[in-house]
SEZA-979720 format. One record per residue (C-alpha): residue in one letter; x, y, z. Coordinates in nm, 3 decimals, padded with zeros to 5 digits. Example, Ala and Ser with C-alpha at 12.3 -4.5 7.8 and 13.67 -1.06 7.14 Angstrom:
BEGIN
@resn: A | x: 01.230 | y: -00.450 | z: 00.780
@resn: S | x: 01.367 | y: -00.106 | z: 00.714
***
This chain:
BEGIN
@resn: X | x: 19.886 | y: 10.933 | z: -01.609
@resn: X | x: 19.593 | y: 10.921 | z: -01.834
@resn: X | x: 19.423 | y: 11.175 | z: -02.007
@resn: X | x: 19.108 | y: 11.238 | z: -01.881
@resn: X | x: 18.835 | y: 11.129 | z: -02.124
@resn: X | x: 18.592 | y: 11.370 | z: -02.318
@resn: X | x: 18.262 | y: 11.367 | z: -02.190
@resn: X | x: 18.007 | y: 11.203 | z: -02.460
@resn: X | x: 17.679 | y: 11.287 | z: -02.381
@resn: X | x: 17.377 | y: 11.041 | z: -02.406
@resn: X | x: 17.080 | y: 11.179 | z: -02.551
@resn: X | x: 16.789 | y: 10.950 | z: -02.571
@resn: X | x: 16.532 | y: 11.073 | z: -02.892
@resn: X | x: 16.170 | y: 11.023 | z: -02.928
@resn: X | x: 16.108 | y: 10.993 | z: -03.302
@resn: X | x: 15.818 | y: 11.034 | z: -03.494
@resn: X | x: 15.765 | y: 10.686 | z: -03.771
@resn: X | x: 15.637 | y: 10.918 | z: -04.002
@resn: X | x: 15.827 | y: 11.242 | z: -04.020
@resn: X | x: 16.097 | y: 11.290 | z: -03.799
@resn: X | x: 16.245 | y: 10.931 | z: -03.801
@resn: X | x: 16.227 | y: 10.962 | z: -04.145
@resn: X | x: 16.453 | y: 11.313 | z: -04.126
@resn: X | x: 16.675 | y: 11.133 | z: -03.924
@resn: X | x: 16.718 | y: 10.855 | z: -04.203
@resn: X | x: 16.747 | y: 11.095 | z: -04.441
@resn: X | x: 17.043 | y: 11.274 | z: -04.302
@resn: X | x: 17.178 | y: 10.907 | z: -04.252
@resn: X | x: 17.198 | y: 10.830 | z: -04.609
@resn: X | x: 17.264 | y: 11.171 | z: -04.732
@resn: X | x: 17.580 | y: 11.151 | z: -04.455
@resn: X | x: 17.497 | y: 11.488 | z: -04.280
@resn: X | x: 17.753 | y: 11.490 | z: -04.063
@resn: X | x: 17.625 | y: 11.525 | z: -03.663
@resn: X | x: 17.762 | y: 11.407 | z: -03.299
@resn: X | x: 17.662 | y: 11.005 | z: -03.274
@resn: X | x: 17.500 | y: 11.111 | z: -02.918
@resn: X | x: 17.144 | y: 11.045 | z: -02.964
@resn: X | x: 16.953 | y: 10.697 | z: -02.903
@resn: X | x: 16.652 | y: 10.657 | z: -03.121
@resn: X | x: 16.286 | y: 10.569 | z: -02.968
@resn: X | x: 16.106 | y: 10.477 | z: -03.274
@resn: X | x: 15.697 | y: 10.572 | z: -03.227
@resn: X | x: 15.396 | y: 10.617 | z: -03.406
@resn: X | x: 15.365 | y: 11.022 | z: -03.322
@resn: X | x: 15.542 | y: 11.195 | z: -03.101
@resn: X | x: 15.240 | y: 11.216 | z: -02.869
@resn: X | x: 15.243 | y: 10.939 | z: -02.768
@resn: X | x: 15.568 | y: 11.065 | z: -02.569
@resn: X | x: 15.421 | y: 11.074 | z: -02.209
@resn: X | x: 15.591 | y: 11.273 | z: -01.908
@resn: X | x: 15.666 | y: 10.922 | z: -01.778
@resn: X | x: 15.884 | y: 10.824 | z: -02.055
@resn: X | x: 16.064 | y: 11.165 | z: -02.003
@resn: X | x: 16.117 | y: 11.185 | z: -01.626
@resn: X | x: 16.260 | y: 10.781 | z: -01.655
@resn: X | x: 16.496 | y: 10.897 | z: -01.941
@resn: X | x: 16.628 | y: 11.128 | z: -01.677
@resn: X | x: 16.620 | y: 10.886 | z: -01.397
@resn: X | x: 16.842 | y: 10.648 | z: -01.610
@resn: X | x: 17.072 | y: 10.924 | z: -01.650
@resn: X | x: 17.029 | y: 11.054 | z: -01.993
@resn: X | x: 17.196 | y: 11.387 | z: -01.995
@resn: X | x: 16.934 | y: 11.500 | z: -02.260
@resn: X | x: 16.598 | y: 11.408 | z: -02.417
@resn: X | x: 16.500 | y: 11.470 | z: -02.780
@resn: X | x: 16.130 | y: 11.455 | z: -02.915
@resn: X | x: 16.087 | y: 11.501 | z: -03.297
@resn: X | x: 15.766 | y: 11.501 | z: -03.469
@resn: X | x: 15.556 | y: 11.630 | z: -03.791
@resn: X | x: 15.528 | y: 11.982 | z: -03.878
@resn: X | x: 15.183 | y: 12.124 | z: -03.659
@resn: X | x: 14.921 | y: 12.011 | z: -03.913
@resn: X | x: 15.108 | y: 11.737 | z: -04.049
@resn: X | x: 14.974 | y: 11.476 | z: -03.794
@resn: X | x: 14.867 | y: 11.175 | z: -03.930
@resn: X | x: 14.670 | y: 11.091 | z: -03.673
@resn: X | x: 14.323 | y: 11.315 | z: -03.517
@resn: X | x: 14.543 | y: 11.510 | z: -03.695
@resn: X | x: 14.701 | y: 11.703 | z: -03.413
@resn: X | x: 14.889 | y: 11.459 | z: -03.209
@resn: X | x: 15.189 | y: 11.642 | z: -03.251
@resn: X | x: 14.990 | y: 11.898 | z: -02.989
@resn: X | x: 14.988 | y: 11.675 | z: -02.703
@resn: X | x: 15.396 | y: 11.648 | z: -02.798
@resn: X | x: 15.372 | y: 12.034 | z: -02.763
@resn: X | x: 15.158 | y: 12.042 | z: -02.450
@resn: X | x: 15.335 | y: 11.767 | z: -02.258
@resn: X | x: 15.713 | y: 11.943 | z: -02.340
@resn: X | x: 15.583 | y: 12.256 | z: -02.148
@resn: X | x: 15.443 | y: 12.082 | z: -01.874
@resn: X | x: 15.764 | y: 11.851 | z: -01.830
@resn: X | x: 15.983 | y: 12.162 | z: -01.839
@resn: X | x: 15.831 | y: 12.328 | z: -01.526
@resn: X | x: 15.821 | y: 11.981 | z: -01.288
@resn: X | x: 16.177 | y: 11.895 | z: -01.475
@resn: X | x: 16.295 | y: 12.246 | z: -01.283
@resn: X | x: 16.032 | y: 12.189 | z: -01.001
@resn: X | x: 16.303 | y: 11.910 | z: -00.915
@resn: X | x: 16.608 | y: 12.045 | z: -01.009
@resn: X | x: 16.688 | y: 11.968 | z: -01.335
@resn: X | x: 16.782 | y: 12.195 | z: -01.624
@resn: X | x: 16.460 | y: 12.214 | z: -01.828
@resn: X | x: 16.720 | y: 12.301 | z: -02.137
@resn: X | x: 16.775 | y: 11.912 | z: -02.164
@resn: X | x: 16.457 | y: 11.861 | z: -02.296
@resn: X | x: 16.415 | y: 12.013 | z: -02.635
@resn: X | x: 16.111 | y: 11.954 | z: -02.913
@resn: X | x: 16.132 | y: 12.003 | z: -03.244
@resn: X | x: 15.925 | y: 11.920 | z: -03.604
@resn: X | x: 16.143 | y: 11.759 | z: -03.893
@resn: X | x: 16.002 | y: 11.644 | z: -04.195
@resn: X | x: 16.089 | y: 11.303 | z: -04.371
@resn: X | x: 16.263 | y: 11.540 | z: -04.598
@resn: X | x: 16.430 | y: 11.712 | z: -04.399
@resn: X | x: 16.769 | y: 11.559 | z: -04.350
@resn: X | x: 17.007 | y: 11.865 | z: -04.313
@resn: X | x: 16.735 | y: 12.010 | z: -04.097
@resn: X | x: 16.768 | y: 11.703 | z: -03.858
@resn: X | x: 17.175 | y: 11.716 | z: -03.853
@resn: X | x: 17.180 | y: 12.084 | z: -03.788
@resn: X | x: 16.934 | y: 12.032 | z: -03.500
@resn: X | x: 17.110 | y: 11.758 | z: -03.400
@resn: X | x: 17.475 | y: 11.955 | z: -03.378
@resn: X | x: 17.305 | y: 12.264 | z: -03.154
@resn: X | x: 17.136 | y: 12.027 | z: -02.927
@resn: X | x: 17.432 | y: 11.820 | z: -02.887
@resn: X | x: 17.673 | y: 12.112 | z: -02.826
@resn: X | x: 17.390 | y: 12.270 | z: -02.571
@resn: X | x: 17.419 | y: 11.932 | z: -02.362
@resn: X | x: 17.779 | y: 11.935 | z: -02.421
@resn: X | x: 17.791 | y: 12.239 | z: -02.220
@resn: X | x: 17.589 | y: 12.134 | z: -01.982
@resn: X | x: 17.779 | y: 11.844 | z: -01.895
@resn: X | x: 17.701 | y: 11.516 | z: -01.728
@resn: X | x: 17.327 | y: 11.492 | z: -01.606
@resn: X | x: 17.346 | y: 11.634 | z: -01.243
@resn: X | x: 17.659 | y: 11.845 | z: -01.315
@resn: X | x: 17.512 | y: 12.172 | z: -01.422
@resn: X | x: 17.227 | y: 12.180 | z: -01.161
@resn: X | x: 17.507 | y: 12.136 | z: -00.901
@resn: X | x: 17.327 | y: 11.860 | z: -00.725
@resn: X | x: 17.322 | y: 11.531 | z: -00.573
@resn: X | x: 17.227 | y: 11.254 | z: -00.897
@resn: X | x: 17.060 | y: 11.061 | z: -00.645
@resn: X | x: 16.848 | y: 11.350 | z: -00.501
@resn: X | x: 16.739 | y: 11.424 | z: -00.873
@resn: X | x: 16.673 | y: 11.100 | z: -00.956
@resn: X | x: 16.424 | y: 11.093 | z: -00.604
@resn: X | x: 16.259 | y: 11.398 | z: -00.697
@resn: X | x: 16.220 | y: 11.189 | z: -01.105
@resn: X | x: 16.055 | y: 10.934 | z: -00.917
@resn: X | x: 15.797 | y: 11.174 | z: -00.741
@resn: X | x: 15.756 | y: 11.333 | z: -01.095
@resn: X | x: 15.671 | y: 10.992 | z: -01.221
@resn: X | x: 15.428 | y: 10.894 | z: -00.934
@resn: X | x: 15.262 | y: 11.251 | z: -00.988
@resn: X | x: 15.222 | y: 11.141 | z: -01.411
@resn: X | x: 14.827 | y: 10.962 | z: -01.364
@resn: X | x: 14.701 | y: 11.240 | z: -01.128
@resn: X | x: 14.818 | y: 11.524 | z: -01.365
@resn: X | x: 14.631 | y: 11.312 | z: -01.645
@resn: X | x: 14.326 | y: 11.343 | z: -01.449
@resn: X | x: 14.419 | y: 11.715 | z: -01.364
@resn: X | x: 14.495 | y: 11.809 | z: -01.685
@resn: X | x: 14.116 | y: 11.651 | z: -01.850
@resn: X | x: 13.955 | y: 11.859 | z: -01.552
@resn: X | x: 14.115 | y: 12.189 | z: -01.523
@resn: X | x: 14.404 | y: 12.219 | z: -01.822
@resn: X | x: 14.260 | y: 12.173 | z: -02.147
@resn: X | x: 14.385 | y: 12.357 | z: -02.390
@resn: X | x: 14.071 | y: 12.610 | z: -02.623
@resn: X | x: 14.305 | y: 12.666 | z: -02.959
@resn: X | x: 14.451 | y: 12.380 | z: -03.091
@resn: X | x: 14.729 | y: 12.622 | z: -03.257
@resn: X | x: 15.112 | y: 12.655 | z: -03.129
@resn: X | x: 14.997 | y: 13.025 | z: -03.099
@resn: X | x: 14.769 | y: 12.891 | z: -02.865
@resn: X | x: 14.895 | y: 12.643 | z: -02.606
@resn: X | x: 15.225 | y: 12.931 | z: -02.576
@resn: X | x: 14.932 | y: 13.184 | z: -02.497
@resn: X | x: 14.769 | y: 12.936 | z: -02.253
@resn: X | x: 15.072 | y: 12.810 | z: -02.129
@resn: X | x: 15.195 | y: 13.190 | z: -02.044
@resn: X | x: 14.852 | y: 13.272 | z: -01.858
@resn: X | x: 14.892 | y: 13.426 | z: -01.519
@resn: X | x: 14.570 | y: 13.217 | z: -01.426
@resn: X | x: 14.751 | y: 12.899 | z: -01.544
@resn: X | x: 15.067 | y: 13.000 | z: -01.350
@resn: X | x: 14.906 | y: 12.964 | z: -01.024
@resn: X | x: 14.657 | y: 12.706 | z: -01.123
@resn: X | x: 14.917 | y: 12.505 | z: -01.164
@resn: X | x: 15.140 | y: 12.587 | z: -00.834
@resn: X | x: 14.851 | y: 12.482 | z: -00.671
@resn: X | x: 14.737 | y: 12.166 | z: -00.781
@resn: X | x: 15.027 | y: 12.048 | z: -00.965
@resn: X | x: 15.357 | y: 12.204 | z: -00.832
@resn: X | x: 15.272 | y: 12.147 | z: -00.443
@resn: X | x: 15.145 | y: 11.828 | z: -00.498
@resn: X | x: 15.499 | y: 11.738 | z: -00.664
@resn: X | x: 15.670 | y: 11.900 | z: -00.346
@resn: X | x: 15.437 | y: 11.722 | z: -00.083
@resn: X | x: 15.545 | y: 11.391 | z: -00.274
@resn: X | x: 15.898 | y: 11.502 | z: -00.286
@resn: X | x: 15.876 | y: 11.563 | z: 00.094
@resn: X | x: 15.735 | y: 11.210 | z: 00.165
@resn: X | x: 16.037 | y: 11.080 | z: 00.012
@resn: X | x: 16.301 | y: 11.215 | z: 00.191
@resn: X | x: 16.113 | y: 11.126 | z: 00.510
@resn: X | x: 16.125 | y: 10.769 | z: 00.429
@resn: X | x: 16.456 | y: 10.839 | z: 00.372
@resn: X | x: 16.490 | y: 10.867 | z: 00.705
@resn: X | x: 16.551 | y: 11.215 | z: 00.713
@resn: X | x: 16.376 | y: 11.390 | z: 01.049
@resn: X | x: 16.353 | y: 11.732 | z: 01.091
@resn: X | x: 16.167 | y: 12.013 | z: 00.856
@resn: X | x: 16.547 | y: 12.194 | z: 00.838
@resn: X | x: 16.727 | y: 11.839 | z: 00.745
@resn: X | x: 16.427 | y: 11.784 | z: 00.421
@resn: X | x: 16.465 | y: 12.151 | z: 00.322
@resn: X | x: 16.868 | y: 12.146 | z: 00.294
@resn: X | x: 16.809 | y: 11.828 | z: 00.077
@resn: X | x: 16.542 | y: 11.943 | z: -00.169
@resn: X | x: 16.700 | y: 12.292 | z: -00.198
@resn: X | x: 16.348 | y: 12.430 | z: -00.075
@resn: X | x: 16.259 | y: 12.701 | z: 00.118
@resn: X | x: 16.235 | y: 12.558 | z: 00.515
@resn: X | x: 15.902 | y: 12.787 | z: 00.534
@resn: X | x: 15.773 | y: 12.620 | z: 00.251
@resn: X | x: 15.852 | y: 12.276 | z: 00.428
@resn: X | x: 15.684 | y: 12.349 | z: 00.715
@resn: X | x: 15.345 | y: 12.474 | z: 00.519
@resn: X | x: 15.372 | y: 12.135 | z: 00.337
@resn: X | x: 15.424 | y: 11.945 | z: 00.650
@resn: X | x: 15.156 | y: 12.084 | z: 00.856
@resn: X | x: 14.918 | y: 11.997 | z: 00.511
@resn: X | x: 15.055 | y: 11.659 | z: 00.488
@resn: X | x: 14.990 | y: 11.629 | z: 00.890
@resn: X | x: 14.653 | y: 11.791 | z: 00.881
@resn: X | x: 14.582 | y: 11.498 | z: 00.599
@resn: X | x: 14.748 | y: 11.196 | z: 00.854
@resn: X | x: 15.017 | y: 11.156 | z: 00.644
@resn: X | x: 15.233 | y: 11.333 | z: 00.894
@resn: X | x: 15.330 | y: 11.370 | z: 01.258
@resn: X | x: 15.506 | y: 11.680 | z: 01.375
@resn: X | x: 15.640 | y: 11.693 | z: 01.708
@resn: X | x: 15.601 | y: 12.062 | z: 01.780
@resn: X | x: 15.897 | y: 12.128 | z: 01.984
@resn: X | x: 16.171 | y: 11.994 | z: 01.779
@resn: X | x: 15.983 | y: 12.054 | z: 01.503
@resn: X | x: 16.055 | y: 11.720 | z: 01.366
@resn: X | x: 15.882 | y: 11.497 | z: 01.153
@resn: X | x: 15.828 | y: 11.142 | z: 01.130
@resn: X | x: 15.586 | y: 10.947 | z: 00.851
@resn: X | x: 15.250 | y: 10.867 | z: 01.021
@resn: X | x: 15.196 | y: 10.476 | z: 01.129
***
């Protein structure tokens, strides 16, 4: 009987041209040893990494995501495109657990074109972190199809959040100190639950329904969500026509 085979993770990396890419080169010819795991993006700046790109990483089963970029006022372009990199990474790490997946599969860092070593060592941790964490789907201890359905809401929720995010979630201080302060806000919190975070489970919801799943009990089993949560969702998404509830089975069915 055959040995069963080590798991070899697949880490997909968002690299910087100018810094981090560079790092990564660096350690290449300088052969700083690290786990051949990751498969390099090449971009411009690392903020140009949008939530899309991140959620469809996932969806195709990546059991981690890298970004690397410049050093915070290193940017070669505005200069501080690195902060949307920033800004974006703590925004996809509260949908990314929103839908069930470990948020510590998505990890940002700044490496320098000289800073080879820096890269492998970085490199080594994050590839021994997904290590232990196994196979995407493995540590949440769910379903890789229901994650990948509640990606897909993620990644139909990206353009609204844009439009959010210009209207209600701009950051004041363009300093790390900054978006971590703004970031940790109470008032943030719930701003976000609110038009963000239920949005995401309302879309969630829809899918499963089209799923063909029927009752508020059946959709809360299979999102891992509270039932009483479902049924405030339902009765928003039926208030809005989305919806039809028959009250005495308390089932659901999408709206003709």
């Amino acid at each position: 009987m055959a040995a069963p085979s080590e798991f070899k993770p697949l880490i997909v990396g968002f690299l910087c041209n100018w810094c981090c890419y560079g790092g990564a080169d660096l350690a290449g010819v300088s052969r700083f040893q690290y786990p051949p795991y990751l498969r390099v993006i090449r971009l411009m700046c690392s903020g140009r990494v949008d939530l899309e790109f991140i959620f469809r990483a996932f969806a195709k089963k990546a059991d981690g995501v890298f970004i690397g970029g410049c050093h915070l006022g290193d940017c070669h372009y505005n200069p501080e495109g690195n902060y949307d990199a920033l800004g974006n990474s703590f925004v996809a790490k509260r949908i990314l657990e929103n839908v069930g997946v470990n948020p510590d599969r998505l990890r940002l860092e700044w490496v320098s074109a000289g800073e080879g070593i820096r890269f492998a060592e970085i490199m080594n941790e994050f590839g021994a972190k997904i290590k232990s964490l196994g196979p995407f789907g493995s540590s949440e201890g769910r379903d890789v199809a229901d994650l990948e359905a509640g990606l897909e809401a993620a990644t139909q929720l990206v353009p609204y959040y844009k439009l959010v995010e210009r209207e209600r979630f701009r950051v004041p201080k363009r300093t790390e100190d900054g978006y971590r302060e703004f970031f940790a806000r109470p008032d943030y919190d719930r701003l976000f639950k609110e038009l963000v975070l239920d949005k995401l489970t309302m879309g969630r919801i829809m899918g499963a329904l089209r799923a063909g799943l029927a009752t508020a009990d059946d959709v809360a089993q299979k999102l891992n969500l509270d039932p009483a949560e479902v049924a405030r969702h339902t009765y928003l998404l039926a208030q809005q026509g989305m919806v039809k509830v028959d009250g005495s089975r308390v089932q659901v069915a999408i709206a003709a």
